[in-house]
LUMLUMDREN-2810 file (N, C-alpha, C; in Angstrom, 1 decimal):
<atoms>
<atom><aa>X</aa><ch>A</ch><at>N</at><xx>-15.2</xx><yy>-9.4</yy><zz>-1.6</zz></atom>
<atom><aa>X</aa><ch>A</ch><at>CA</at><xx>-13.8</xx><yy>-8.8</yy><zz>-1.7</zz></atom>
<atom><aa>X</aa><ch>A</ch><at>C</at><xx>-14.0</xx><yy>-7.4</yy><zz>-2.2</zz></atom>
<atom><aa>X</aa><ch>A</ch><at>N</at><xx>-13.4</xx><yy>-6.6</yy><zz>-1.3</zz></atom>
<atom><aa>X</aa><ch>A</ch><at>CA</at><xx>-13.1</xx><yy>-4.8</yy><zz>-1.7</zz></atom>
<atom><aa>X</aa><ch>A</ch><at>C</at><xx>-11.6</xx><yy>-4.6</yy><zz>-2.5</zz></atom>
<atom><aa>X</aa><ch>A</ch><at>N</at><xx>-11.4</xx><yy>-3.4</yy><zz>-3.4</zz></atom>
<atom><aa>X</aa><ch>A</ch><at>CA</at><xx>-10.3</xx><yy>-3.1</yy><zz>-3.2</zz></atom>
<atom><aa>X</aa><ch>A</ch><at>C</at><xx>-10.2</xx><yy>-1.8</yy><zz>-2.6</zz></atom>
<atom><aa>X</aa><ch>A</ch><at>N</at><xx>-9.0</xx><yy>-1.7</yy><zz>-2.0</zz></atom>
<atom><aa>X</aa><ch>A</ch><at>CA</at><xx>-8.8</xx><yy>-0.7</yy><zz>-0.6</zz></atom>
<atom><aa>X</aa><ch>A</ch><at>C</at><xx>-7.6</xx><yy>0.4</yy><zz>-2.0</zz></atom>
<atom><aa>X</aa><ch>A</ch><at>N</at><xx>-7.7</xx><yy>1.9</yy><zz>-1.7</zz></atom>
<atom><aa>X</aa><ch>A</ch><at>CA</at><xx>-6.8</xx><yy>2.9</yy><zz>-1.8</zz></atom>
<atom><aa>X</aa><ch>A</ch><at>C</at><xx>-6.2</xx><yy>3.3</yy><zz>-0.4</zz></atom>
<atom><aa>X</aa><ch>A</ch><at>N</at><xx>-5.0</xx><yy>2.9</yy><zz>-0.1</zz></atom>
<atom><aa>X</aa><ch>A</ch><at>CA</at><xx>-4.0</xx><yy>3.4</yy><zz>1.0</zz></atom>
<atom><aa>X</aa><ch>A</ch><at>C</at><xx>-3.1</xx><yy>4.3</yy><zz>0.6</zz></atom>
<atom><aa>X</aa><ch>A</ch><at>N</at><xx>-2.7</xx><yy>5.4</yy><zz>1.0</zz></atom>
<atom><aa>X</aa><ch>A</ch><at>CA</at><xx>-1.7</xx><yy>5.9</yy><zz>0.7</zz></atom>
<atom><aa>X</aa><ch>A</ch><at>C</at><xx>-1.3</xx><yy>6.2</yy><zz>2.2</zz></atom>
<atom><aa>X</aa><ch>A</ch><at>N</at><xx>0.1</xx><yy>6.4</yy><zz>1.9</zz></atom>
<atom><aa>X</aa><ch>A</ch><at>CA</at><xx>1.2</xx><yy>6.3</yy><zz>3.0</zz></atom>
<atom><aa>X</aa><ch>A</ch><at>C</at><xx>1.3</xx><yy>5.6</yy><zz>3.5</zz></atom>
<atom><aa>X</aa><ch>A</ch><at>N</at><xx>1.3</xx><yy>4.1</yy><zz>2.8</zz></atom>
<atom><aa>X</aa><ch>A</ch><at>CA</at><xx>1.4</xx><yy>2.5</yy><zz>3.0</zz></atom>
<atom><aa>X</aa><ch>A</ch><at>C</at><xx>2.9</xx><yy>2.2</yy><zz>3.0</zz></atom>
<atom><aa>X</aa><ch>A</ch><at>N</at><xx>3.5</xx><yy>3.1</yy><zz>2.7</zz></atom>
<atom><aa>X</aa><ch>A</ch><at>CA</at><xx>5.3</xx><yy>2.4</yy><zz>3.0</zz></atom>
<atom><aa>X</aa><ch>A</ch><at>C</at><xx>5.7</xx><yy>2.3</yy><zz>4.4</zz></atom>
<atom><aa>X</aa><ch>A</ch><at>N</at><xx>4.8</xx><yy>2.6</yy><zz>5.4</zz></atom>
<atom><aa>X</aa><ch>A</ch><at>CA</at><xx>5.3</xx><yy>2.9</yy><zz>7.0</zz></atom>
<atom><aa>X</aa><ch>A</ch><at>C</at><xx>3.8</xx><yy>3.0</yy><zz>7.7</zz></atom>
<atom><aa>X</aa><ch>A</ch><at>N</at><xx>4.2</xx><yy>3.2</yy><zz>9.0</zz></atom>
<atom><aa>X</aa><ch>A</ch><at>CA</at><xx>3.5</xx><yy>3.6</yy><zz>10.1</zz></atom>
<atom><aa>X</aa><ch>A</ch><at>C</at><xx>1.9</xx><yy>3.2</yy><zz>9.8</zz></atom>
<atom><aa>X</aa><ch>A</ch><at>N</at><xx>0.7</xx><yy>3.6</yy><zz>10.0</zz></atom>
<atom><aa>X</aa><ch>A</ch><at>CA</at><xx>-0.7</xx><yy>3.6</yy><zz>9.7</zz></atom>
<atom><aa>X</aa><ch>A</ch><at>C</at><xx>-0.7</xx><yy>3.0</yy><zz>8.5</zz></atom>
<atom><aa>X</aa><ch>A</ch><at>N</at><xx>-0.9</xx><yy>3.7</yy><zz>7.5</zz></atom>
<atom><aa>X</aa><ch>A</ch><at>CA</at><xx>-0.8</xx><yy>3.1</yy><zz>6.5</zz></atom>
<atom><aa>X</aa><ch>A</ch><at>C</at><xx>-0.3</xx><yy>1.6</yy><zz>6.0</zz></atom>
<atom><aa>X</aa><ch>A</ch><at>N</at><xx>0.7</xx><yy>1.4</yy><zz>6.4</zz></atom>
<atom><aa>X</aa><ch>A</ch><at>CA</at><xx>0.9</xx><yy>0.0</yy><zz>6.2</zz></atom>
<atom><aa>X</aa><ch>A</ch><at>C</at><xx>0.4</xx><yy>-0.9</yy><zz>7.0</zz></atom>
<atom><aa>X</aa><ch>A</ch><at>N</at><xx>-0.3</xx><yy>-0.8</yy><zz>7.9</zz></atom>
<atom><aa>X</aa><ch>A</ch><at>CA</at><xx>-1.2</xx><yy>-1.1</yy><zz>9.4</zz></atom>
<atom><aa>X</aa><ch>A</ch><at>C</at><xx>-2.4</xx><yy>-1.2</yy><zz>8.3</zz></atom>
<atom><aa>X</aa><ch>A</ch><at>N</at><xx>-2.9</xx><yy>-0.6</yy><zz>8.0</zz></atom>
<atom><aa>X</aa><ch>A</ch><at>CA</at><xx>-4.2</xx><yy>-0.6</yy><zz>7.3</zz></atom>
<atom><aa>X</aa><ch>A</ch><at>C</at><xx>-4.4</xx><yy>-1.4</yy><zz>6.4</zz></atom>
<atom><aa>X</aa><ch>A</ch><at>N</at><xx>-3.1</xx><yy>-0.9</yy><zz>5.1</zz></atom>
<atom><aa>X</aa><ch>A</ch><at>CA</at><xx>-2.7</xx><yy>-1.9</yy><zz>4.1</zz></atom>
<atom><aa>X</aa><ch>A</ch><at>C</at><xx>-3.2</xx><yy>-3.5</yy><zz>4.5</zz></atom>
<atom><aa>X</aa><ch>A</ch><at>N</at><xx>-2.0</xx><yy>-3.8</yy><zz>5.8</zz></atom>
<atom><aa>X</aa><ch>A</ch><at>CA</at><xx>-2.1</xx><yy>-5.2</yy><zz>6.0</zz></atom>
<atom><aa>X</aa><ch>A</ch><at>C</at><xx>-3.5</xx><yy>-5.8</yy><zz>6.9</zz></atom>
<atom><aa>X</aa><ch>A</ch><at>N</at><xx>-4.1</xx><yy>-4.8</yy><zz>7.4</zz></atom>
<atom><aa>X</aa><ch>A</ch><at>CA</at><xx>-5.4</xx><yy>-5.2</yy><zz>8.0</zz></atom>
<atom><aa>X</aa><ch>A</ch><at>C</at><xx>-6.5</xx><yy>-5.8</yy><zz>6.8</zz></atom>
<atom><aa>X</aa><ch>A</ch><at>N</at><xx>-6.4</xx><yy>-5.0</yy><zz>5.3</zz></atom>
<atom><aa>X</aa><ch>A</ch><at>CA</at><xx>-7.1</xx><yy>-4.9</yy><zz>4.4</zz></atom>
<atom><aa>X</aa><ch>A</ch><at>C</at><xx>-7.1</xx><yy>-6.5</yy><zz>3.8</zz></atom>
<atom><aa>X</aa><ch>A</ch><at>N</at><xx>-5.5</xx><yy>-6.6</yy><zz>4.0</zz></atom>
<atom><aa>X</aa><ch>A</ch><at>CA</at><xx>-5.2</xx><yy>-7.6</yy><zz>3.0</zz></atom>
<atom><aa>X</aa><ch>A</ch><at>C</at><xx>-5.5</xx><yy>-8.8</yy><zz>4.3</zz></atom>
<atom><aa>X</aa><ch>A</ch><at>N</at><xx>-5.5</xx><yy>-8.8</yy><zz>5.4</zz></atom>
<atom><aa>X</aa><ch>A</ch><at>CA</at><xx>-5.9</xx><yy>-9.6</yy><zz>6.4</zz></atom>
<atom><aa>X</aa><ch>A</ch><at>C</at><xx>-7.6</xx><yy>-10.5</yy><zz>6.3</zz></atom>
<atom><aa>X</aa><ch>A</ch><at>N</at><xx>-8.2</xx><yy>-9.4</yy><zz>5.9</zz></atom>
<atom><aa>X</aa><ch>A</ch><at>CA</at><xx>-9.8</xx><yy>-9.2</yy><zz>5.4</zz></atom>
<atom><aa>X</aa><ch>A</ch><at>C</at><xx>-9.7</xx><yy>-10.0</yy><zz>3.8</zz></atom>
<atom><aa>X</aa><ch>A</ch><at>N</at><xx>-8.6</xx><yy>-10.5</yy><zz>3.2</zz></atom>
<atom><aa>X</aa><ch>A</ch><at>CA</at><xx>-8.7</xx><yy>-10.6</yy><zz>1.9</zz></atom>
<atom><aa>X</aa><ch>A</ch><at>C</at><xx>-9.3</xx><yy>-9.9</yy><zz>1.2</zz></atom>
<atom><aa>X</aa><ch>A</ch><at>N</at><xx>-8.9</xx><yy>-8.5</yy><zz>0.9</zz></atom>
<atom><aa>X</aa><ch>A</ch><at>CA</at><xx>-9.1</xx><yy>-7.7</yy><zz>0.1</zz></atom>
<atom><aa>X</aa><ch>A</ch><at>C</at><xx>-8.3</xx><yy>-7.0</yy><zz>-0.9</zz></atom>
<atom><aa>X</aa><ch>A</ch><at>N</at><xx>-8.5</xx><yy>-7.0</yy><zz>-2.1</zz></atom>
<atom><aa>X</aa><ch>A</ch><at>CA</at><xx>-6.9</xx><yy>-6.5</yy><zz>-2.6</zz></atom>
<atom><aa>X</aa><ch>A</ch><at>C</at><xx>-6.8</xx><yy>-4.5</yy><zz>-2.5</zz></atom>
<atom><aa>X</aa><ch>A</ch><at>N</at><xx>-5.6</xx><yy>-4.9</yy><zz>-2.4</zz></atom>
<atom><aa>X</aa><ch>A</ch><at>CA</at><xx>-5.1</xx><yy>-2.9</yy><zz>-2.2</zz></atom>
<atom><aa>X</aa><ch>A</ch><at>C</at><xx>-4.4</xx><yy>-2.6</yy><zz>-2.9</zz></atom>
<atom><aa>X</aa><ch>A</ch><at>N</at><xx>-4.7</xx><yy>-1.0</yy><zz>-3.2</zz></atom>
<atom><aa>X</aa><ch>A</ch><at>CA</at><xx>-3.5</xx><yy>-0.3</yy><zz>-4.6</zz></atom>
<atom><aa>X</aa><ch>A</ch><at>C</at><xx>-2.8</xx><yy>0.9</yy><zz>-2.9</zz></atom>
<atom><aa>X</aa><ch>A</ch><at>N</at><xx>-1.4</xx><yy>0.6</yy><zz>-3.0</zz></atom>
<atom><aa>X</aa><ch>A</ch><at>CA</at><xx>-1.2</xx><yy>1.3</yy><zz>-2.2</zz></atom>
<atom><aa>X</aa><ch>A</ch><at>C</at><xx>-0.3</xx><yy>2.5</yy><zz>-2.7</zz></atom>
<atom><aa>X</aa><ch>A</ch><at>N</at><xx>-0.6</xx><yy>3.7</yy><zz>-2.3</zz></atom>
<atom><aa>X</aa><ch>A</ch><at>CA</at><xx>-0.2</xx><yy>4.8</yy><zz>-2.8</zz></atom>
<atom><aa>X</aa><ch>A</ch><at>C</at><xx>1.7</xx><yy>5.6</yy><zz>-2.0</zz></atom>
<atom><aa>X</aa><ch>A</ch><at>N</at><xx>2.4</xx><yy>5.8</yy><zz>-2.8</zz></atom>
<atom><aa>X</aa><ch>A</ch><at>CA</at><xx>3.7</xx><yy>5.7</yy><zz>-1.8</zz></atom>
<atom><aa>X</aa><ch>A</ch><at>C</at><xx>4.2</xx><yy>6.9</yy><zz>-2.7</zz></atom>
<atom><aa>X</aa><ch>A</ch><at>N</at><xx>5.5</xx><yy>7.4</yy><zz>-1.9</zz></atom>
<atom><aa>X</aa><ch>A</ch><at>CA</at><xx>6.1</xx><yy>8.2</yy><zz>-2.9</zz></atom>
<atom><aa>X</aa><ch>A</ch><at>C</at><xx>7.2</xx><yy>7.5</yy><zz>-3.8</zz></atom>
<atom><aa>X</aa><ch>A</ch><at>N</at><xx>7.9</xx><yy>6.3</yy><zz>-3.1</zz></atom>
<atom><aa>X</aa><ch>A</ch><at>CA</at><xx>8.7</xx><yy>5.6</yy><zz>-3.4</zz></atom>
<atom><aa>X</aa><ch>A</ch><at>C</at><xx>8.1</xx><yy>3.9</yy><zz>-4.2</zz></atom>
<atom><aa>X</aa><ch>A</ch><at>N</at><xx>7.8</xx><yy>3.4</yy><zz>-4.7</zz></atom>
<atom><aa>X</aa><ch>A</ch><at>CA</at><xx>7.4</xx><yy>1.9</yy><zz>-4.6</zz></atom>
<atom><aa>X</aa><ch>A</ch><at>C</at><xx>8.1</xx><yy>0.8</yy><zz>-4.1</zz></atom>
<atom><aa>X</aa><ch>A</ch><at>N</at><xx>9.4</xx><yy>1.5</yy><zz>-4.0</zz></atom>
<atom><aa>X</aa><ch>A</ch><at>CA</at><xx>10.9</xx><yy>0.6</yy><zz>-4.1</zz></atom>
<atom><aa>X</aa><ch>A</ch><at>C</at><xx>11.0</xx><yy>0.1</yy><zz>-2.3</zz></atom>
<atom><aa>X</aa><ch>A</ch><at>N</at><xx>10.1</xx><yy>1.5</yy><zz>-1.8</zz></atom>
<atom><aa>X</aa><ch>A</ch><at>CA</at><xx>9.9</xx><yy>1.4</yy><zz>-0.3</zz></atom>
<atom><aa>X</aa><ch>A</ch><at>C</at><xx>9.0</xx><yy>0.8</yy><zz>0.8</zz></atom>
<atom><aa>X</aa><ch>A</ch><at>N</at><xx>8.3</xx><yy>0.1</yy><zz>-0.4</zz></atom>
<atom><aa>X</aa><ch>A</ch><at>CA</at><xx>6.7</xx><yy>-0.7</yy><zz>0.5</zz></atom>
<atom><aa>X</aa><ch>A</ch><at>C</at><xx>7.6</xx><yy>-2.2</yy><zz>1.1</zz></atom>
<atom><aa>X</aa><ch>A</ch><at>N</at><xx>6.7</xx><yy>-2.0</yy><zz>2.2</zz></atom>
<atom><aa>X</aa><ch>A</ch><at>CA</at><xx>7.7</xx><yy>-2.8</yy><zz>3.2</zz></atom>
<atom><aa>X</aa><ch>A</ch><at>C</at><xx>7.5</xx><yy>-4.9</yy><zz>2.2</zz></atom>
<atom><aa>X</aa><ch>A</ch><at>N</at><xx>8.4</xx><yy>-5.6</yy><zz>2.5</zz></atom>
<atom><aa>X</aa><ch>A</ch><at>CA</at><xx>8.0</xx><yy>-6.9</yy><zz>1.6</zz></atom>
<atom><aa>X</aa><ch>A</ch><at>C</at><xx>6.9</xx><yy>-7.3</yy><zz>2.3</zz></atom>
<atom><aa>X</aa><ch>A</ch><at>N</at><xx>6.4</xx><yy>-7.4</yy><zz>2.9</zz></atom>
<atom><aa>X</aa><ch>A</ch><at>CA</at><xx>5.0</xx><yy>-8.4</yy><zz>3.3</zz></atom>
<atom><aa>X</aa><ch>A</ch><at>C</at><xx>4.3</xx><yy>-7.9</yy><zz>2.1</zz></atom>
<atom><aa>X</aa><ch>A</ch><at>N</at><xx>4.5</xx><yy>-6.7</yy><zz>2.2</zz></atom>
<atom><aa>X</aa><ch>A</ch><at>CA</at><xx>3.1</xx><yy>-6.2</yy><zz>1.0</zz></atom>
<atom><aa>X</aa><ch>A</ch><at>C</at><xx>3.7</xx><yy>-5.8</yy><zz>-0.3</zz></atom>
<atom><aa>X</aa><ch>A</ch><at>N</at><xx>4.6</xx><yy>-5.6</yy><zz>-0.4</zz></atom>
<atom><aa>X</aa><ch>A</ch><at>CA</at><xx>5.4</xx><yy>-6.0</yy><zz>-1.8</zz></atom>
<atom><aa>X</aa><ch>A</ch><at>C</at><xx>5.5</xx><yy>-7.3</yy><zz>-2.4</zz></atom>
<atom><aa>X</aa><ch>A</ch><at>N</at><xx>5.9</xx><yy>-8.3</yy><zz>-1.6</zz></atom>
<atom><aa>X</aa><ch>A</ch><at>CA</at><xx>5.7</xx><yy>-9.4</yy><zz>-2.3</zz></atom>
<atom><aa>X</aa><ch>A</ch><at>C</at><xx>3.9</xx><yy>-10.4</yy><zz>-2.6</zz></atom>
<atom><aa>X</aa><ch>A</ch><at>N</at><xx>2.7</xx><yy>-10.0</yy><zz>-2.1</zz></atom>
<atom><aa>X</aa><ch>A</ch><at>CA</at><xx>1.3</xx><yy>-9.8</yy><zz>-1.8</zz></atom>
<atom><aa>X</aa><ch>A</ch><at>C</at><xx>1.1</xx><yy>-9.9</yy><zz>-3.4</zz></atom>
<atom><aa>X</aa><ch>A</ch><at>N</at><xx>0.3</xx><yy>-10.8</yy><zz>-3.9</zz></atom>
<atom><aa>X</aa><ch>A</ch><at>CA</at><xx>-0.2</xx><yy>-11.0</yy><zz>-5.6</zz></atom>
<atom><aa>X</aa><ch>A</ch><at>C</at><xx>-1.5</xx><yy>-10.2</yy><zz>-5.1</zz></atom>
<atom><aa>X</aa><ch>A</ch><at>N</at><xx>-1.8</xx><yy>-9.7</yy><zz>-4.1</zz></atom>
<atom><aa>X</aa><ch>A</ch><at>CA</at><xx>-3.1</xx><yy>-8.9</yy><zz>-4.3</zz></atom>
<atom><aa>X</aa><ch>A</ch><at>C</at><xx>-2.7</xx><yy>-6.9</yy><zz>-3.7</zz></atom>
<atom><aa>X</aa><ch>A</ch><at>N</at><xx>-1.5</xx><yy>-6.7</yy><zz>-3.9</zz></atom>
<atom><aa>X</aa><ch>A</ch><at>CA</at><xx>-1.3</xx><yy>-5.6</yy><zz>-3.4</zz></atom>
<atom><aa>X</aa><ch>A</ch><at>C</at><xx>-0.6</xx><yy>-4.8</yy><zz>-5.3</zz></atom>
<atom><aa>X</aa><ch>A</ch><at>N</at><xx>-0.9</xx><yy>-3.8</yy><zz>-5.0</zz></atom>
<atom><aa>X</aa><ch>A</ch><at>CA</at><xx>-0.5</xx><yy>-2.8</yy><zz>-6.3</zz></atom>
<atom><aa>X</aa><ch>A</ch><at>C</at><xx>0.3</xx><yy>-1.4</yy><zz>-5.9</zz></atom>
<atom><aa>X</aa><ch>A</ch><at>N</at><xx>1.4</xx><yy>-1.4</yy><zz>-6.1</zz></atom>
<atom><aa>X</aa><ch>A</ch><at>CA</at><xx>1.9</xx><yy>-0.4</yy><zz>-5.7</zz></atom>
<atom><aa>X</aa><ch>A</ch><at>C</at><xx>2.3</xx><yy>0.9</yy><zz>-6.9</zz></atom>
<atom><aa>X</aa><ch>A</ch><at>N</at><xx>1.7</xx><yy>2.0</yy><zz>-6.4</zz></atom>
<atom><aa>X</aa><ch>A</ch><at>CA</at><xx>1.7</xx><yy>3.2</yy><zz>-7.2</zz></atom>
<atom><aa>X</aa><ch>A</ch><at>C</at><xx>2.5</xx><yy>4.4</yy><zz>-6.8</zz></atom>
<atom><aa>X</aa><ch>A</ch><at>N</at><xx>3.4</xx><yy>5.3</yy><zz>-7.6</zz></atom>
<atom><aa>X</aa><ch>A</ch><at>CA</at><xx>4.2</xx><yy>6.4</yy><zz>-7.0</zz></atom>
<atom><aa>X</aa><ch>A</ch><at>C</at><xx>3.0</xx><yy>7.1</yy><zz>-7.4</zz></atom>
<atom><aa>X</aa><ch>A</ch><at>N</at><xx>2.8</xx><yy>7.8</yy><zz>-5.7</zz></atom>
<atom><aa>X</aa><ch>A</ch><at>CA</at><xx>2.1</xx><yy>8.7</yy><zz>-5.5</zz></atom>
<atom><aa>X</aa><ch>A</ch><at>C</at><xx>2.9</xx><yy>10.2</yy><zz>-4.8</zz></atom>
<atom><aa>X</aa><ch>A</ch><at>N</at><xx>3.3</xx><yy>11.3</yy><zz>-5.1</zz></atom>
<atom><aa>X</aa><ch>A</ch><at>CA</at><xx>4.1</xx><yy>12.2</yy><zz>-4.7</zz></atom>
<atom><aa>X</aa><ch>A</ch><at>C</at><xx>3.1</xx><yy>13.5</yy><zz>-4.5</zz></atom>
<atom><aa>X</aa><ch>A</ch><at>N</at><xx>2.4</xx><yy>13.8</yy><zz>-4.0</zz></atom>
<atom><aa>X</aa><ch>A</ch><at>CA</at><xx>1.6</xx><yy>15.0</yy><zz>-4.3</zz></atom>
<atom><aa>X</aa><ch>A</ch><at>C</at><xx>2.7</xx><yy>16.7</yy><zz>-3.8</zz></atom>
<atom><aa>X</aa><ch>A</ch><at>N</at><xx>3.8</xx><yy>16.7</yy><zz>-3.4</zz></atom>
<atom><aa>X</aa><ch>A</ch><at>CA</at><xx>5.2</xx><yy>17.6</yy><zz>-3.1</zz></atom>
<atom><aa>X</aa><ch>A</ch><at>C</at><xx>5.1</xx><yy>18.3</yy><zz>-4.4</zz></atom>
<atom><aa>X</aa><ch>A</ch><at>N</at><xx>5.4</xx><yy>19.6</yy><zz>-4.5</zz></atom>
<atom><aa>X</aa><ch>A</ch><at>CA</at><xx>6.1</xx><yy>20.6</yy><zz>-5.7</zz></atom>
<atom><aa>X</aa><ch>A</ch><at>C</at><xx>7.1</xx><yy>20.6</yy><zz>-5.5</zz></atom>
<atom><aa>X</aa><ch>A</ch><at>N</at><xx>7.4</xx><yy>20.1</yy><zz>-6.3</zz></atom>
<atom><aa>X</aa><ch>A</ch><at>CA</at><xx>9.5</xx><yy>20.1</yy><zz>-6.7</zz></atom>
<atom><aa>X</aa><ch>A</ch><at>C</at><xx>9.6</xx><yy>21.0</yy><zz>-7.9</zz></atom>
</atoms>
């Protein structure tokens, strides 16, 4: 078992990846700007970790 860094796991590729990882039984810290926004398959996941990740200047 690996753990996987995804970012831009709330959508599109990223969450394609996310769930391929976790498919592989691997756990993932997934990097988002939101956490509130990671879709449930991988929000509810006891091997997924979700982190606000924003790299934007505000």
């Amino acid at each position: 078992m690996a753990t996987w860094f995804v970012t831009g796991a709330s959508r599109g590729i990223g969450a394609e990846i996310a769930r391929a990882a976790l498919a592989g039984g691997n756990n993932v810290v997934v990097g988002v700007r939101n956490p509130e926004r990671v879709p449930a398959d991988l929000k509810n996941s006891d091997k997924v970790f979700a982190v606000a990740l924003d790299v934007t200047d505000n």
